[in-house]
N, C-alpha and C positions, 0 to 999 in steps of 0.2 A: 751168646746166641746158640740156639742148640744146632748139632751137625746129624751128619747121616746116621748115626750108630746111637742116638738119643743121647748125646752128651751134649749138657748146655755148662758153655762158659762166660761166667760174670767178671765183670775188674771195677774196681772202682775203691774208695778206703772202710778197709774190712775191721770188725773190732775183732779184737784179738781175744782168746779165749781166757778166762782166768779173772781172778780177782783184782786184778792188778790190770784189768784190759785197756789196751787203747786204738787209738784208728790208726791204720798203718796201709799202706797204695800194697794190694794182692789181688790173686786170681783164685775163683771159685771154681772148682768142677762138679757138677751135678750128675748122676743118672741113677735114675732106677728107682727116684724119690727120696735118694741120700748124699750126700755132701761125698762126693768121693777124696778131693785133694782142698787144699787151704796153702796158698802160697806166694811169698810178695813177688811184686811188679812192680818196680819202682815208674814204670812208665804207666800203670793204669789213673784214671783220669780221678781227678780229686775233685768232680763237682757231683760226685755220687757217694751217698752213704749206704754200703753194705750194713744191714745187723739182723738180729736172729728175728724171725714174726713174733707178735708180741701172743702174751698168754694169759687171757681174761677171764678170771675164775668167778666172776660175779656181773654177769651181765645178764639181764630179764627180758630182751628186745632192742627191737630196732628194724629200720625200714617198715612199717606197719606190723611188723612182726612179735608174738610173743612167745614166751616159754609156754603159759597158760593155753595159748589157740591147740596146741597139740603138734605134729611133726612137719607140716605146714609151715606153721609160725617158727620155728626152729628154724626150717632149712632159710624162711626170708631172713631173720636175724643173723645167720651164720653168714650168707653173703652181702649182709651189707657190712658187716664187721671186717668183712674181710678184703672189701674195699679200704677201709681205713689200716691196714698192715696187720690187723688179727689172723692170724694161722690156727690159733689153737683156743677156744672158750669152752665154760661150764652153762650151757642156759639152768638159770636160775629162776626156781619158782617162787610163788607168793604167797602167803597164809590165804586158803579159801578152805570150800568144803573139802573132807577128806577124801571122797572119791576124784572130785578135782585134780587133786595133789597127785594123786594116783597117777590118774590116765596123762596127765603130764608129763610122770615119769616116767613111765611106757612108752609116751610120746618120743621123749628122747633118747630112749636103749631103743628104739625101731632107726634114727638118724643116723645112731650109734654104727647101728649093722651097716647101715646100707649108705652111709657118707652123704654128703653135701656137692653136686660137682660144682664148680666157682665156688665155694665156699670156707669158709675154714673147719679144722677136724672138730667135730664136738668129742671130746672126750670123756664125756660122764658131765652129771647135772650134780648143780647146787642146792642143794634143799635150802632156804630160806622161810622158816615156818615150814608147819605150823606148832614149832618145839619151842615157841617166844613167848616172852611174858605176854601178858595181856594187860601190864600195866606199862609198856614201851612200845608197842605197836610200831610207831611213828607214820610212814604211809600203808602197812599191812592193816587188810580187811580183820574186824574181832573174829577171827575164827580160828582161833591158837589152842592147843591142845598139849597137853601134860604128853612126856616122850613115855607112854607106855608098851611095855614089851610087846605086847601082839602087835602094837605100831611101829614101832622101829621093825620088826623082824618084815612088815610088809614092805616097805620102802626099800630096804635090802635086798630084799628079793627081787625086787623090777632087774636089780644088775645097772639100772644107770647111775647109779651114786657114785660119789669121787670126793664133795665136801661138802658139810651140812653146817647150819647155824644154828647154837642150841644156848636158852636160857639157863645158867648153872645154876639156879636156886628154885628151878622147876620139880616136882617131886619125881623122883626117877630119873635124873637127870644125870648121875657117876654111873648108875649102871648100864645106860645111853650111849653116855660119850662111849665106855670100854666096849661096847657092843659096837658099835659104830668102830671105833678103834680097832677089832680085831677082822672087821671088814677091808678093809686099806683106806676108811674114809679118812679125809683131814676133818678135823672138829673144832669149828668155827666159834669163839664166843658173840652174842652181841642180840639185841633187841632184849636187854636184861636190865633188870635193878638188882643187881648183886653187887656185894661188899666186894671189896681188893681182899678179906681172905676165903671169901667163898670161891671168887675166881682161881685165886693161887694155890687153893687144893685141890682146884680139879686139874688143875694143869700139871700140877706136879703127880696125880695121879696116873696122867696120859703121858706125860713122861717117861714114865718109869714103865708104861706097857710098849713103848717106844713107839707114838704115835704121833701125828702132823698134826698143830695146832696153828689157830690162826684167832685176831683179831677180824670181827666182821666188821668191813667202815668204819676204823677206828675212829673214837671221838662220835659218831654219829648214833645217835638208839643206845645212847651207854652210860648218861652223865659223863659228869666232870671230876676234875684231879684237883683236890686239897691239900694241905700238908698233914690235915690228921685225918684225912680221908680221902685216901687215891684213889680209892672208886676203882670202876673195869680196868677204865684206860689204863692209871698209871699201874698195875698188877699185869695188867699185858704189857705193858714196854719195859717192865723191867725184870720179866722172865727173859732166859737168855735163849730160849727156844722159839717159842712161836712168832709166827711172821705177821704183817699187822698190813690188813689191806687200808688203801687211803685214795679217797673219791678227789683226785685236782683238776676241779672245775673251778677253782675259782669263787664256788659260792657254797659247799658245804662243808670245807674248811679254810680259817684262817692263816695267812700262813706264817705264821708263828707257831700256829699249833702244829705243822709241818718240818715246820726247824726243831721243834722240841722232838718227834717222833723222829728222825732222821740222829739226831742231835743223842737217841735213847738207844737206838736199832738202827745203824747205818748201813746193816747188810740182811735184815729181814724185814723190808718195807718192799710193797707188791703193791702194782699199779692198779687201780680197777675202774670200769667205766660207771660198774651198775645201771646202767641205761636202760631204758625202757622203751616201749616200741613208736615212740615220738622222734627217737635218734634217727637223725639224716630228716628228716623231714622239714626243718624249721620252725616258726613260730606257727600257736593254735592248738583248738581243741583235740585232747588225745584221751588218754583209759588207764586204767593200771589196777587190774583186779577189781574190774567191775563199777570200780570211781572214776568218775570222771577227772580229769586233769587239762588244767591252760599251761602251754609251755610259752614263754614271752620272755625275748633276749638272754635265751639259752638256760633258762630256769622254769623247770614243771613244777608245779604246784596244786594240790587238791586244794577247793573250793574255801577250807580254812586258811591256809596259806602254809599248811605241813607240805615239805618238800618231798616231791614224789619220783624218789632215784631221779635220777640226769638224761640229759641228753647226749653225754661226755662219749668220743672215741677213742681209741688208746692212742692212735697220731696225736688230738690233742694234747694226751694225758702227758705224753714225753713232752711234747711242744713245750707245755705250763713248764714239768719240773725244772726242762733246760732253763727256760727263760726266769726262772727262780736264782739259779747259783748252781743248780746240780749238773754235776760233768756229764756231757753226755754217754763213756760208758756207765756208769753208777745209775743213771736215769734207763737206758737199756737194761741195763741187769735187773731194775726193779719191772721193766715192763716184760720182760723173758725168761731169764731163767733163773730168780726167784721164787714168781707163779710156779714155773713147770714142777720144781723141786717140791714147792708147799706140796704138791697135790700128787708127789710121785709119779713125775715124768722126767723120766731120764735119757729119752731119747731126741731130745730138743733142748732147744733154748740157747744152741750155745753155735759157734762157727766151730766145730771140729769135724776131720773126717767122720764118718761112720753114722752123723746123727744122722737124722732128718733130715730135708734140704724145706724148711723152713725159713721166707728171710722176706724181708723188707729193702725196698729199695729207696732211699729221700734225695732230696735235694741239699743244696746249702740251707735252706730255708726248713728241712726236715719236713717236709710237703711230703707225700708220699705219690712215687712214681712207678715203682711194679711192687709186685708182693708173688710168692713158691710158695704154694703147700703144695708137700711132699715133693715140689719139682717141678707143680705143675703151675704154669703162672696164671693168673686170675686177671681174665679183663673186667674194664672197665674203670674210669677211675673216682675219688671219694667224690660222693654225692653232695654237689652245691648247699648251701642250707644249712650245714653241721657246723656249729658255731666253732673257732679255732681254739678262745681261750687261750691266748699267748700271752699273755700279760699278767706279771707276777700282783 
């Protein structure tokens, strides 16, 4: 609780920093919006989980909210996220017209400047289209565009970019990523029909410019893994670099196909909701780039029956992984400082002095009970209606 001098002190079992972390009974000290001290208490109460706020680098909406409405939509989605223990997300666009794209991302370098209060930090947007095949669409509107240089160079320029998603066998697509890559963006594969070696030379091309790569949804908008044809997936899980986001709802992956990616990359797999602005609301009609969508027992669907992003929030997301087999630091780490790192944030994700004071507060049940950005706690708590998805 905080005292006179704005110092708030937490207790309860804290995961411990590092790859190796686990829950251990300590005391947090906050002020000033950063984690001042980290230290055990063997008397603090063990029916509270201290961990870092989680960091969603792919989420499109939520609470009625979307990336698309413009800085509006943004700030609804940032606070209902942030009811569910998100501190830190990318609002991610959608393949529309390119002026669309645009004022979107405007939209979100204006949130950028001026913050969310209740809300979590938006720190740069995810371009999601319209750099994608037009022959993997999956729920994006046809309005996909070849990554041309006066294109990229506009998108850059907004200042909101952080991660983009781009088809590798688009023409203009190497000299994209590197552009993109000498931005500080991370360069997302995914909504592609590209071969495992189209994929693994552009990878190894952004490697070598020392840049953040990622699967987008793995498994999702990519095909499938052969033995004489590993396709996206298996050329991203078996780079030793890029981190591979993965949607656990429960309904757009298998989870087998979760044990094979964990099983491939047990230290660059990153949580993500992808959600859309149907998230928190519950079942019925919703939108998603102009399409219509029915969302029904936690699954949106356009009218053919293409799955249109989720309704998933990151409390779920941990919720699933625990209830899968995954410890819960390793499920942490993939909902925190992971993400932070894919995207080059180094000043969060993690329980040590100096960061952020970024954190989640759970229960034994990993229910979420308070949530700090920067220190500041965020009332209210997760909105009834948001399906749990605890069930492996």
């Amino acid at each position: 609780m905080p005292d006179g001098a704005g110092v708030t002190v937490l207790r309860g079992l804290l995961l411990t920093p590092g790859p190796q972390g686990t829950l251990a009974p300590g005391r947090l000290t906050l002020q000033g919006g950063l984690i001042r001290a980290v230290e055990p208490d063997p008397l603090a109460p063990r029916d509270r989980v201290i961990l870092p706020g989680f960091v969603d680098t792919h989420v499109h909406g939520g609470g009625g909210g979307d990336t698309m409405d413009g800085p509006d939509g943004v700030r609804t989605l940032a606070r209902l996220h942030a009811r569910h223990g998100t501190t830190t997300l990318l609002p991610t666009t959608i393949t529309s017209p390119w002026e669309a794209v645009l004022d979107a991302l405007r939209g979100v370098a204006e949130v950028m400047r001026a913050g969310v209060p209740g809300g979590a930090d938006v720190a740069g947007a995810h371009l999601e289209g319209p750099f994608i095949s037009p022959h993997r669409l999956g729920a994006q509107p046809p309005c996909a565009l070849d990554p041309a240089e006066p294109l990229v160079a506009q998108v850059i320029a907004t200042g909101a970019l952080r991660a983009v998603t781009l088809a590798p066998e688009l023409p203009g697509a190497r000299e994209a990523a590197l552009a993109f890559a000498r931005a500080g963006v991370r360069v997302g594969i995914g909504h592609t029909r590209a071969d495992a070696d189209t994929v693994t030379g552009l990878l190894a091309l952004l490697s070598a410019a020392g840049a953040q790569t990622c699967a987008t949804h793995l498994f999702n908008a990519m095909g499938g893994v052969e033995g004489r044809s590993p396709g996206v997936p298996g050329a991203l899980m078996a780079d030793p670099h890029a981190t591979l986001e993965v949607i656990l709802d429960g309904i757009h992956l298998h989870d087998t196909a979760v044990r094979l990616a964990r099983a491939a990359a047990p230290e660059r797999l990153i949580l993500i909701t992808d959600a859309m602005r149907a998230a928190g609301l519950g079942d019925g009609p919703s939108e998603l780039g102009g399409q219509p969508v029915t969302v029904r027992g936690g699954r949106a669907t356009l009218p053919d029956g293409t799955l249109a992003g989720s309704v998933l929030t990151m409390d779920a997301a941990l919720r699933r992984a625990v209830a899968a087999g995954i410890p819960l630091p390793e499920a942490s780490r993939m909902a925190s400082l992971t993400p932070a790192r894919s995207v080059g944030l180094h000043d969060r994700g993690e329980l040590r002095p100096g960061l952020r004071a970024d954190l989640v507060t759970l229960d034994p049940d990993l229910t979420v009970q308070a949530v700090h950005v920067a220190g500041s706690p965020i009332t209210g708590r997760p909105i009834a209606g948001t399906p749990t998805l605890e069930n492996p």
